[in-house]
C-alpha positions, 0 to 999 in steps of 0.5 A, a space after each residue: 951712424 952714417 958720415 958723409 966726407 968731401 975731398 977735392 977742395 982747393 984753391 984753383 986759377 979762373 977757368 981752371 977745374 976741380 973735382 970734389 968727392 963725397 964719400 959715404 960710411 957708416 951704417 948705410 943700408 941704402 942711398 937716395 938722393 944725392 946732391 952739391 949745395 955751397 955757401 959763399 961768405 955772407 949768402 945763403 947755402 944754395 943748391 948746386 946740382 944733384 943726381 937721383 939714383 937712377 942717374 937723372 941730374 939737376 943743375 943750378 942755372 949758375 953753373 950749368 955746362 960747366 959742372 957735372 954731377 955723377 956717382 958711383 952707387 957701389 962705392 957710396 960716392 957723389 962727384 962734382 967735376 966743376 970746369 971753367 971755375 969762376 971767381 963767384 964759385 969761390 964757396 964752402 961745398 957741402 955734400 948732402 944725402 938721403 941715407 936709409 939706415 934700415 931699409 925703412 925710410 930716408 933721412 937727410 945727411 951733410 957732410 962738413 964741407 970743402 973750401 973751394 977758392 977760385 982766385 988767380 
């Protein structure tokens, strides 16, 4: 069983910051991909940014320059650092993986989610 938990939600000021974490347990032989998706009331989940396991990132154009998406292989843990945060980052921030259990092949994770509120 794998779980994925994110931590660093809250409720910020405009042009403040956050740092959210995702930190990966279970049985988990190895990572892949992993990535930031979020769902603000009423819109789709869409893709924030995400980080290959050699380090290489991608980034929605809404966001670029102002978050940065690293991870620390070791500790099974993603990072979202999100800076100069806006009102219209306001979402539920959802972690997501591609966890090998067994050596042989990936399969896709979530985590549950943390609330993000940039309100003054």
């Amino acid at each position: 069983q794998v779980q994925l938990v994110e931590s660093g939600g809250g409720l910020v000021q405009p042009g403040g910051s956050l740092r959210l974490s995702c930190v990966g347990s279970g049985n988990i032989f190895s990572i892949g991909f992993m990535g930031w998706f979020r769902q603000a009331p009423g819109k789709q989940r869409e893709l924030v940014a995400t980080i290959s396991t050699g380090g290489y990132t991608t980034y929605a154009d809404s966001v670029k320059g102002r978050f940065a998406i690293s991870r620390d292989n070791a500790k099974n843990t993603a990072y979202l650092q999100m800076n100069s945060l806006k009102p219209e980052d306001t979402a539920v921030y959802y972690c997501n993986a591609a966890v090998s259990q067994s050596g042989s092949g990936y399969r896709s994770h979530w985590g549950q989610g943390t609330q993000v509120t940039v309100s003054s």
